[in-house]
C-alpha positions, 0 to 999 in steps of 0.5 A: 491762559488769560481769562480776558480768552474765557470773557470774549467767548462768553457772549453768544454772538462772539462765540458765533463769529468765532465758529465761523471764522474756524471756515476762514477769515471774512470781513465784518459786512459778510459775519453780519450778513450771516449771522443778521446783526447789523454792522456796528454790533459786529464791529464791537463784538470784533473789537473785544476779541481782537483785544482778547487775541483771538482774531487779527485783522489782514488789510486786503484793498480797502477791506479788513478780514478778521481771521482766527488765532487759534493760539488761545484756542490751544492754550484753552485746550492745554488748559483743559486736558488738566481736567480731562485727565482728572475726570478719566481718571474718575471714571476709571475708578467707577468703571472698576467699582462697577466690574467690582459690583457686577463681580459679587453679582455673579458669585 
């Protein structure tokens, strides 16, 4: 997994573009539109997550659509589950210390 995935998604703005790109794909006047930031701010924020992979540009008439790849996503998610099952297995350890505890309560 690339870090440039984590960089791309850590500014706020971005991440919101890709929150709504997860409804469909929307070209840089309507992202600016809902998210009310003018145009060229859109643009930019658009440049580094099509340099990080996370979205593509789909040509359409004389309009671009930014559409989300969600390949990086899943990468993140395969990266991810590492850690999920390290923390299952923690908690599963405690939730058997705590029936351990409650055990000698009860006697």
């Amino acid at each position: 997994m690339e870090i440039t995935t984590f960089s791309a998604l850590s500014d706020p703005n971005r991440l919101q573009i890709v929150e709504l790109l997860l409804e469909g794909s929307l070209t840089v006047g309507e992202i600016a539109e809902r998210l009310q930031i003018r145009q060229p701010q859109v643009s930019k924020h658009l440049r580094i997550l099509l340099e990080a992979g996370l979205v593509e540009v789909q040509a359409e008439a004389n309009r671009r659509r930014y559409k989300l790849r969600l390949e990086p996503l899943q990468e993140i998610d395969a990266w991810l589950a590492d850690y999920l099952r390290i923390w299952n297995e923690r908690f599963d350890k405690l939730e058997h210390y705590l029936d351990q505890l409650k055990g000698r309560k009860n006697k």
